[in-house]
Wavefront OBJ file of the C-alpha trace (Angstrom):
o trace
v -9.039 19.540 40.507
v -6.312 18.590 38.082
v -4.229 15.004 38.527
v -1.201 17.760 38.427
v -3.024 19.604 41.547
v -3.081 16.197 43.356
v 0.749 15.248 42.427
v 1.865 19.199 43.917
v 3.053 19.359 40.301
v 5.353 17.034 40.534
v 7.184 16.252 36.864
v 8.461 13.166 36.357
v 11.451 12.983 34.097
v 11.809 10.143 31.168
v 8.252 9.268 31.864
v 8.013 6.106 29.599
v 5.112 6.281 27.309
v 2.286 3.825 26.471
v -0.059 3.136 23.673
v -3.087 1.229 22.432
v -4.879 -0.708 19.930
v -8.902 -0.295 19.910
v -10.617 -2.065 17.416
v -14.142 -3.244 16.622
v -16.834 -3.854 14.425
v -17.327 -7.452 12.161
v -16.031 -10.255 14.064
v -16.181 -13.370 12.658
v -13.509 -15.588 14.288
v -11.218 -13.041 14.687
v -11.121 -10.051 12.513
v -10.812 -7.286 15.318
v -7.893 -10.096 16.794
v -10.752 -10.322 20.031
v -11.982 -13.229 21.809
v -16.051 -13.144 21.978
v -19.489 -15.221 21.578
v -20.510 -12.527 18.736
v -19.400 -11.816 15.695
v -19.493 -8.357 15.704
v -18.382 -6.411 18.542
v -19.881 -2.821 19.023
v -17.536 -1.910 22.058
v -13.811 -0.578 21.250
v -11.840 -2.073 23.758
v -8.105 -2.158 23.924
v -5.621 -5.263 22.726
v -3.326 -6.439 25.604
v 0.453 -7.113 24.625
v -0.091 -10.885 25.292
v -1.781 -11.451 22.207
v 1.449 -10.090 20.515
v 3.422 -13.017 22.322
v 5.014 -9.705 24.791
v 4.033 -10.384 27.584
v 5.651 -8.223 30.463
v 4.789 -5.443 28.190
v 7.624 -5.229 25.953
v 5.572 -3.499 23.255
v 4.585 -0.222 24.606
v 4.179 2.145 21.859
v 2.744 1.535 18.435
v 3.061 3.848 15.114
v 0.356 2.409 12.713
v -1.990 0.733 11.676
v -4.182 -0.346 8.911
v -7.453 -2.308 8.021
v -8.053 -4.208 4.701
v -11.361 -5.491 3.747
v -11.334 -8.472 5.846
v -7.595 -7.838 7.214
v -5.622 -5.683 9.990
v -1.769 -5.256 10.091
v -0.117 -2.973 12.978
v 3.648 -1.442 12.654
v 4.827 -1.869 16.688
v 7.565 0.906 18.220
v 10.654 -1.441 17.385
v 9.776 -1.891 13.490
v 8.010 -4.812 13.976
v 5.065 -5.525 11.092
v 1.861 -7.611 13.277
v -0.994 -8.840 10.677
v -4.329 -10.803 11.276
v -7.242 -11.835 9.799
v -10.641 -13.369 10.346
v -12.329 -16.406 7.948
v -15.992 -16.244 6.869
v -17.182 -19.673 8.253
v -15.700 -22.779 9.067
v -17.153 -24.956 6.415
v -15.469 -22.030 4.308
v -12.505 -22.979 2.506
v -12.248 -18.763 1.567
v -10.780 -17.098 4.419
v -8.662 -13.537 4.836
v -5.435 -15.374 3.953
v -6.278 -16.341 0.440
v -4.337 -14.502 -1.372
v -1.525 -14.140 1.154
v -2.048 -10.903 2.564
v -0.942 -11.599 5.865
v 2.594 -11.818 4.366
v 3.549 -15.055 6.195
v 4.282 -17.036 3.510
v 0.898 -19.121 3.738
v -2.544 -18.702 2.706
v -3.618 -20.366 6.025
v -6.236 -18.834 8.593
v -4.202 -16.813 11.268
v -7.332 -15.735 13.978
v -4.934 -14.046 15.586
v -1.545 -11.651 15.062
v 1.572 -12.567 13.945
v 4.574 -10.831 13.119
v 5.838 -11.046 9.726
v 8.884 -12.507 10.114
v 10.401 -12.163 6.819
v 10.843 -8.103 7.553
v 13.263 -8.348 10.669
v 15.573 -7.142 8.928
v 13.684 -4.138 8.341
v 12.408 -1.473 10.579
v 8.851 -1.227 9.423
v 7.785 2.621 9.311
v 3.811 2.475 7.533
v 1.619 0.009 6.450
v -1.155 -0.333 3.948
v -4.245 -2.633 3.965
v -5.422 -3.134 0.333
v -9.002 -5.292 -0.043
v -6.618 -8.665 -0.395
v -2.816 -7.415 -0.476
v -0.441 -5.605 2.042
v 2.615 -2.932 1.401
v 5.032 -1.927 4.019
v 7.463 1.211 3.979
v 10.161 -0.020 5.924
v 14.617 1.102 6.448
v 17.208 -1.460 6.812
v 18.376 -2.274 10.357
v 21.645 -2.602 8.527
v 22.068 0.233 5.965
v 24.994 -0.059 4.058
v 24.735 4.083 3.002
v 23.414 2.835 -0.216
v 20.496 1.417 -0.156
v 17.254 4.064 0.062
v 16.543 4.792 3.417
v 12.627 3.978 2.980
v 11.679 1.316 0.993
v 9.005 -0.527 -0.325
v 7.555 -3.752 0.383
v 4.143 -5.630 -1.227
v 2.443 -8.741 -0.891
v -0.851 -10.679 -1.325
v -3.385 -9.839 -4.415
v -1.674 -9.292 -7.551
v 1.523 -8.723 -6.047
v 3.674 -11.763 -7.239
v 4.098 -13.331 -2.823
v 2.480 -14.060 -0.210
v 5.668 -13.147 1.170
v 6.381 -9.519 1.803
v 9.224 -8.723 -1.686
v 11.008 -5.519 -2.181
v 9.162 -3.517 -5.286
v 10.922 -0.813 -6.923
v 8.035 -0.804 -10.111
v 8.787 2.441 -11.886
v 11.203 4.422 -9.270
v 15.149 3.803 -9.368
v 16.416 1.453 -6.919
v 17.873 4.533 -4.228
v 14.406 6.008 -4.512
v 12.869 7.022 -0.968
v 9.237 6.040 -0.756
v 7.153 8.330 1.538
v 3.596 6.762 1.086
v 2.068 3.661 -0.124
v -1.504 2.981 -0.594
v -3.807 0.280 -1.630
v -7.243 0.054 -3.157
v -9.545 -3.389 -4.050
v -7.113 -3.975 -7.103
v -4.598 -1.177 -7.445
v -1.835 -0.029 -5.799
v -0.325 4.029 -5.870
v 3.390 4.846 -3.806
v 4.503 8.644 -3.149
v 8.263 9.137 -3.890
v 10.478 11.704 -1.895
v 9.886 14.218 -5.258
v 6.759 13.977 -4.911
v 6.061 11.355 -8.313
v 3.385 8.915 -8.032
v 3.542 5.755 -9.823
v 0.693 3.310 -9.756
v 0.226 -0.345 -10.650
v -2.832 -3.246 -10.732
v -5.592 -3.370 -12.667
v -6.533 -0.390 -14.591
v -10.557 -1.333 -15.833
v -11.787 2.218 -14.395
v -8.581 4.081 -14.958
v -7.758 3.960 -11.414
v -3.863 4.253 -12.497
v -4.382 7.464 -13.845
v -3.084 6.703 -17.140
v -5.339 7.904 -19.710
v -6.852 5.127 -20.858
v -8.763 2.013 -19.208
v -6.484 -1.587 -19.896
v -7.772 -5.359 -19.150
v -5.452 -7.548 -17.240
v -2.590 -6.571 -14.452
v -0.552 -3.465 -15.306
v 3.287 -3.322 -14.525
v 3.886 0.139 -12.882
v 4.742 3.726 -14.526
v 4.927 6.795 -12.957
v 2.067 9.613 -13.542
v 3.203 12.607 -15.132
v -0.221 13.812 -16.630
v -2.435 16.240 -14.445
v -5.401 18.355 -15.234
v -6.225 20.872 -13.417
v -8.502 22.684 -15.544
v -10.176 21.160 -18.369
v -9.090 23.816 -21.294
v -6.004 23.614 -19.812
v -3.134 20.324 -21.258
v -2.183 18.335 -18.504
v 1.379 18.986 -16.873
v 3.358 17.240 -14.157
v 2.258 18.239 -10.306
v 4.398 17.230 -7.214
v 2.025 15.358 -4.824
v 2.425 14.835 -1.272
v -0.045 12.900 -0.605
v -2.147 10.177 -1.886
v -4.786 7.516 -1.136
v -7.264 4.501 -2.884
v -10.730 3.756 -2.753
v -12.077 0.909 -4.039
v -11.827 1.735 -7.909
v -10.729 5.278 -7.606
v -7.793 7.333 -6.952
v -7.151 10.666 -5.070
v -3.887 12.563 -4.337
v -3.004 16.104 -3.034
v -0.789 18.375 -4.486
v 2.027 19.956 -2.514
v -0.144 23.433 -3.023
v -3.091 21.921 -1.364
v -5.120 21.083 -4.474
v -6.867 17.430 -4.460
v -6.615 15.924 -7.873
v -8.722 12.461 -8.476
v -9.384 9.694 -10.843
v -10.942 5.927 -12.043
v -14.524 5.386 -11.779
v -16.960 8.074 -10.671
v -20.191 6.666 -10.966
v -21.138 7.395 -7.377
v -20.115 10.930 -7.366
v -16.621 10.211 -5.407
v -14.319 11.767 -7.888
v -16.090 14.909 -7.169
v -16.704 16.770 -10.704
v -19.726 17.694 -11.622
v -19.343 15.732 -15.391
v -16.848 13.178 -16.090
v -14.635 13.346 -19.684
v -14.931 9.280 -20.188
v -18.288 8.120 -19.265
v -18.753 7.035 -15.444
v -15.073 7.647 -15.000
v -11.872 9.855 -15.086
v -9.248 8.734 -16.850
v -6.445 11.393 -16.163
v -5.759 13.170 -12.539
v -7.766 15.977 -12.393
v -7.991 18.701 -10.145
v -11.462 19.180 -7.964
v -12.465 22.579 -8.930
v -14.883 22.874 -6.208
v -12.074 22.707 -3.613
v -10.047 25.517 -5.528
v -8.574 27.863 -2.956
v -9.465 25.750 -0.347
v -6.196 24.292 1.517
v -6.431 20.599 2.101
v -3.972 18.657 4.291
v -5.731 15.358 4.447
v -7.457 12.850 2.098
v -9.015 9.820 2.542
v -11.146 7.363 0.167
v -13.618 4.683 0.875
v -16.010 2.221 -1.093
v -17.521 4.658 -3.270
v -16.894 7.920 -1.322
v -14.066 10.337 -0.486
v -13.669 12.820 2.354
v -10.984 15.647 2.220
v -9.283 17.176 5.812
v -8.736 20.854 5.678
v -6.058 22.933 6.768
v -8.312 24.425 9.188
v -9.718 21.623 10.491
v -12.987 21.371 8.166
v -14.238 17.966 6.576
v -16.030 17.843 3.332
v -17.436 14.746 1.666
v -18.731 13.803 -1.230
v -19.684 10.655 -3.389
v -21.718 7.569 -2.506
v -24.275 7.819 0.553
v -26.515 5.080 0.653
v -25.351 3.598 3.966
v -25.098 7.116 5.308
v -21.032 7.750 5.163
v -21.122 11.052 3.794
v -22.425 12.200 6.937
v -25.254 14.266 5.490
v -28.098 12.755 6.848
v -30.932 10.633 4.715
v -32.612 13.249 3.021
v -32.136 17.062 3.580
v -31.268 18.138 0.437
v -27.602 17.958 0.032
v -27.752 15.222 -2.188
v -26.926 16.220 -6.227
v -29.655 13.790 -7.242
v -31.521 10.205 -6.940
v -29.246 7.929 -9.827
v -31.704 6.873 -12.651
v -34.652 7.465 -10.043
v -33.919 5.045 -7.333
v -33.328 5.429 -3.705
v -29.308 5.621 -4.232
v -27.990 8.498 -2.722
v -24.734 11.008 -4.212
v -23.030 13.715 -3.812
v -21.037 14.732 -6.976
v -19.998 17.887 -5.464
v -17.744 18.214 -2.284
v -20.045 19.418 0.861
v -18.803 20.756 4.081
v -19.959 18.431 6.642
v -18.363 20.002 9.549
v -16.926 23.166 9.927
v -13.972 23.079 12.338
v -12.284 20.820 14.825
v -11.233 17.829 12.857
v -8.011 16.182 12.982
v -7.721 12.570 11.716
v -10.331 11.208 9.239
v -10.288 7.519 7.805
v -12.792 6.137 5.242
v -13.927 2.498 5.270
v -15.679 0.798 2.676
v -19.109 2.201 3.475
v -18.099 4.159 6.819
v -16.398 7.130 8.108
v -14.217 8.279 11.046
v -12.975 11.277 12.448
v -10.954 12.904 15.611
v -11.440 16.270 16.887
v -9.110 18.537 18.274
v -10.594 18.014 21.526
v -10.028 14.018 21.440
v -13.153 12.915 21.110
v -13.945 10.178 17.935
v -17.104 9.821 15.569
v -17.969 8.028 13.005
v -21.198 7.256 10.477
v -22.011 5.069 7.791
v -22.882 1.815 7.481
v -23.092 0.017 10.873
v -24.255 -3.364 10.696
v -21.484 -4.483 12.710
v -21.412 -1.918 15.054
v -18.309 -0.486 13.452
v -19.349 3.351 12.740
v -21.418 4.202 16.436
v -22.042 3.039 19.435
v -25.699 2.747 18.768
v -28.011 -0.646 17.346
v -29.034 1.193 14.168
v -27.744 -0.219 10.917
v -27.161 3.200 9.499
v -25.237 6.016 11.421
v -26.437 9.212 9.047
v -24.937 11.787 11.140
v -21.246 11.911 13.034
v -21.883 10.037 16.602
v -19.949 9.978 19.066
v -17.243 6.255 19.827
v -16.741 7.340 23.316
v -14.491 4.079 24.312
v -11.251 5.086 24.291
v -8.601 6.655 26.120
v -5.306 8.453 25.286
v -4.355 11.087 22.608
v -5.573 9.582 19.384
v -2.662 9.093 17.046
v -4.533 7.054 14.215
v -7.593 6.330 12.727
v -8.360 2.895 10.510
v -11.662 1.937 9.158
v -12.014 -1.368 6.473
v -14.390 -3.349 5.178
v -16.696 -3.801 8.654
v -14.286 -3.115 11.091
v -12.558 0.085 12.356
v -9.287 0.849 14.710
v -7.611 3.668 16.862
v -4.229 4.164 18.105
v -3.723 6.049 20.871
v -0.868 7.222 23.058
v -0.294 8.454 26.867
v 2.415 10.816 27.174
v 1.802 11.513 30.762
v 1.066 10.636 33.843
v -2.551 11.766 33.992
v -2.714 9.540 30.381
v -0.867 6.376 32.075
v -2.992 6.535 35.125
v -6.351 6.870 32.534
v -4.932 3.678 30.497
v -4.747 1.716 33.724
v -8.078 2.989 35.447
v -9.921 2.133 31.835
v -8.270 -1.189 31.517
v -9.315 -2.366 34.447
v -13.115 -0.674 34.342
v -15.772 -3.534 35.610
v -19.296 -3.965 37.206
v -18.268 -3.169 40.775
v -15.862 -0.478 40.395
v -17.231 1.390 37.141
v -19.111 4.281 39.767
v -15.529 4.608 41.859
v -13.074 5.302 38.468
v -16.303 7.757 36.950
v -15.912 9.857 39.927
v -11.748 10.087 39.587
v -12.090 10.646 36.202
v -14.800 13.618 37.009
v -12.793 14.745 39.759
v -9.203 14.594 37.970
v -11.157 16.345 34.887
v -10.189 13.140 32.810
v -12.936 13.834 30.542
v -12.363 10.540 28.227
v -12.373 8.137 30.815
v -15.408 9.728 32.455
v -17.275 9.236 29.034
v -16.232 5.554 28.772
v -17.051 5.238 32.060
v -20.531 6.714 31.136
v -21.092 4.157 27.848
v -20.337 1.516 30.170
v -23.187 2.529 32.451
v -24.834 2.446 29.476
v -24.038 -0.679 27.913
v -24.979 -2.202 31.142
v -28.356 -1.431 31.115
v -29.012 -1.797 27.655
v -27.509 -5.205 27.584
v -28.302 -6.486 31.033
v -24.572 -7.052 31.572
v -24.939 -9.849 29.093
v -22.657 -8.699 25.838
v -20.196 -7.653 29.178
v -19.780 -10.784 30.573
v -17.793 -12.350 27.816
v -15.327 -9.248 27.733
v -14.915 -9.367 31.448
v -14.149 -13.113 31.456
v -11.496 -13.663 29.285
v -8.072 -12.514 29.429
v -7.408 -11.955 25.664
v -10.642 -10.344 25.128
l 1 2 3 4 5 6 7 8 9 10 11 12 13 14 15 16 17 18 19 20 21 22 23 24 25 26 27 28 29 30 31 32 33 34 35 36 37 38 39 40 41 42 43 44 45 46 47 48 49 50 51 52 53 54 55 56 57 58 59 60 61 62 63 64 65 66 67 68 69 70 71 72 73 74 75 76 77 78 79 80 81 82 83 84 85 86 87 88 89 90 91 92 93 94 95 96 97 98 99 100 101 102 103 104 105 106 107 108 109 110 111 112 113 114 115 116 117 118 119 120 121 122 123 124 125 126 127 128 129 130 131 132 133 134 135 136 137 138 139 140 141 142 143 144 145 146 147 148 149 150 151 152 153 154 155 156 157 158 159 160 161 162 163 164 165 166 167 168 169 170 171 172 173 174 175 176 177 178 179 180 181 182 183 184 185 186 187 188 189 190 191 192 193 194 195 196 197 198 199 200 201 202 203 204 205 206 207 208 209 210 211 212 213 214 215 216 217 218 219 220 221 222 223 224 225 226 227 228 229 230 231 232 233 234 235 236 237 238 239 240 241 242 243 244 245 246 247 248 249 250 251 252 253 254 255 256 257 258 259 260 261 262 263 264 265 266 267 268 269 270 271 272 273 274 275 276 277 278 279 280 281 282 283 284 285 286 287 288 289 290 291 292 293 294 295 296 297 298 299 300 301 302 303 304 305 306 307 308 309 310 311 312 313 314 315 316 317 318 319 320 321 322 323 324 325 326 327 328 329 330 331 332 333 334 335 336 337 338 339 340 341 342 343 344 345 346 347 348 349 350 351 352 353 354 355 356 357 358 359 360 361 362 363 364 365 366 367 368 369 370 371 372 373 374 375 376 377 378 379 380 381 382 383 384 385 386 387 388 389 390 391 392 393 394 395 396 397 398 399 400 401 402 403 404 405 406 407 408 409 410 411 412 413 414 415 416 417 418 419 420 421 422 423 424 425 426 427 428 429 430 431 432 433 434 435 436 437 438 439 440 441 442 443 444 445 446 447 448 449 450 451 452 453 454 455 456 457 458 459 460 461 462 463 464 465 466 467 468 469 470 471 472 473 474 475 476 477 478 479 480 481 482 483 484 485
């Protein structure tokens, strides 16, 4: 029986919506923003609005969010910008903060979130996690009808603050800035024509410039793009674009993925490379000619493309298992000067149909289906690929914690997020049940959720049952007892 059966299909007008943060994975005083005696937590479990200083829930809805290496920044429904971090050990003077990628004008430990204060002016629209720096796109609160309606904001690594400053780099001053993202060391922003310009350091040719520099690079917009190699280069509007680590990948508003910078693992996704181990120019993936892609994402050393369709390929690095492809089955292009390192050089389709969202961490990967449900693989020492103990995930399993549509995916250096929304009643009344899931009442909400066809919360439920016995309610207890998780 549907929840709508029970409710004699009752609609309820201006039903106020809901959302949530999940997050887990590496831990270590605070990374995933959760309270626990481990450092790594394997269970996804929602952040409550008190840790955001709203209590009462005056946050209800958030629109991003992104994970850096070893730090997380959320945009919240009224433009607010929320960043934390975690620090490696406390007789560690290195922590997340370092280089002031937490934008609060400090390179102090923050365990958990606070709101960057110096964009309140601002209505915060996207946000970027970089391995050490932040950018933000964000529209005045007060627009004067001259300023751009989306601009750009950077901090941390390289990027001149640990403050969040406006950055106009290569594009004129009115320019509207769809898309930022941020690599280890580089940095690549999507204009409104569809122009990329790219700035950072340029050692691999991650900037797409031609050549390979030493030192920090000032901006400049690409204008060089190869799509076949006895073809010259031309100009290509993009509209879309993300970083890896050390290389670069955009799509073209025609659906063809260009990328570029170092290649050495197979993730640019050519079958030779013009400079060596790298790329030095955008250039088109021929394998993926024809093909229609709506969705790219890059991690360490690996990059995964989203078709129109709904089908994922993969390619590059896959060592720790984050193509997807399994440990040996012969999908791999070959063993790298005959060791045990595992590549792909060539995109492969890793699952046909059904995907929605993908994310790539540094040595993970995470999807959502059509259907709502979340996987991941890769590396998962930390727990933050599967749900299982093994330290490599080499097939998509299943992260059956969450509830809600899924609105956004986030993996980074060991730790991974979701954002997800409940648009009606059945979703609100799934939020609560799961939030308030324990020992004595975990059999009661399983059988609502069965009996309501909630089929999310009847899988958490089911993990939980799980978790239970695997752990002896041990890893539990320490959720269940605190407050801010």
């Amino acid at each position: 029986m549907d929840i709508d059966e029970i409710l004699c299909d009752v609609r309820v007008v201006n039903l106020p919506t809901k959302s949530a943060i999940y997050i887990w994975g590496y831990n270590h005083n605070g990374q995933t923003a959760r309270r626990g005696k481990e450092c790594h937590l394997r269970i996804p479990k929602s952040l409550p609005p008190k840790l955001f200083n709203c209590a009462g829930g005056e946050i209800l809805r958030w629109l991003d969010i992104s994970c850096g290496r070893e730090h997380t920044a959320a945009v919240a429904s009224d433009g607010s910008l929320f960043t934390w971090d975690f620090w490696l050990d406390w007789n560690e003077k290195l922590c997340a903060n370092d280089f002031g990628q937490l934008g609060d004008g400090t390179e102090e430990r923050r365990k958990y979130p606070i709101k960057v204060k110096s964009l309140q002016t601002e209505y915060v629209k996207s946000v970027s996690c970089g391995a050490h720096c932040t950018a933000a796109i964000a529209e005045p609160r007060e627009n004067d009808g001259i300023s751009s309606r989306s601009r750009l904001w950077i901090w941390g690594q390289n990027q001149g603050s640990n403050h969040p400053r406006l950055y106009w780099g290569a594009f004129a001053s009115n320019t509207v800035i769809c898309q930022v993202s941020c690599g280890a060391a580089h940095v690549v922003a999507l204009s409104e024509e569809g122009l990329l310009q790219a700035w950072g350091y340029n050692e691999y040719g991650q900037l797409g410039r031609g050549v390979t520099s030493e030192g920090l690079q000032g901006a400049r917009v690409l204008n060089a793009f190869a799509k076949f190699l006895d073809e010259p280069p031309e100009l290509v509007k993009i509209r879309q674009v993300a970083c890896g680590e050390y290389h670069t990948a955009a799509i073209s508003e025609d659906g063809d993925v260009y990328t570029w910078g170092l290649g050495n693992m197979g993730q640019l996704g050519h079958s030779s490379l013009q400079s060596g181990d790298k790329e030095l120019l955008p250039r088109q993936v021929v394998a993926l000619d024809g093909i229609a892609i709506r969705d790219v994402a890059c991690g360490g050393v690996h990059t995964c493309a989203l078709t129109v369709k709904g089908a994922l390929y993969t390619w590059g690095g896959g060592q720790a298992g984050q193509l997807g492809l399994g440990p040996q089955n012969g999908f791999f292009s070959c063993s790298l000067n005959t060791s045990d390192i595992l590549l792909r050089n060539l995109p492969v389709l890793v699952i046909p149909n059904g995907v929605r969202l993908v994310a790539c961490g540094h040595s993970h990967t995470l999807i959502s289906m059509r259907d709502g449900r979340i996987y991941g693989w890769g590396y998962n020492s930390y727990g933050q690929a599967a749900n299982g103990k093994s330290t490599y995930a080499w097939s998509p399993s299943p992260v059956d914690w969450c509830v809600g549509e899924v609105k956004r995916l986030a993996a980074g250096g060991g730790h991974s997020a979701v954002l997800t929304d409940a648009h009606t009643l059945k979703e609100l009344c799934e939020f609560r049940l799961a939030e308030s899931v324990n020992l004595s009442n975990c059999f009661t909400i399983a059988d609502i959720a069965s009996r309501t066809s909630a089929d999310s919360l009847a899988r958490l439920c089911k993990r939980y049952r799980e978790h239970l016995v695997d752990q002896g309610n041990c890893d539990n207890q320490e959720e269940e007892a605190s407050p801010e998780i």
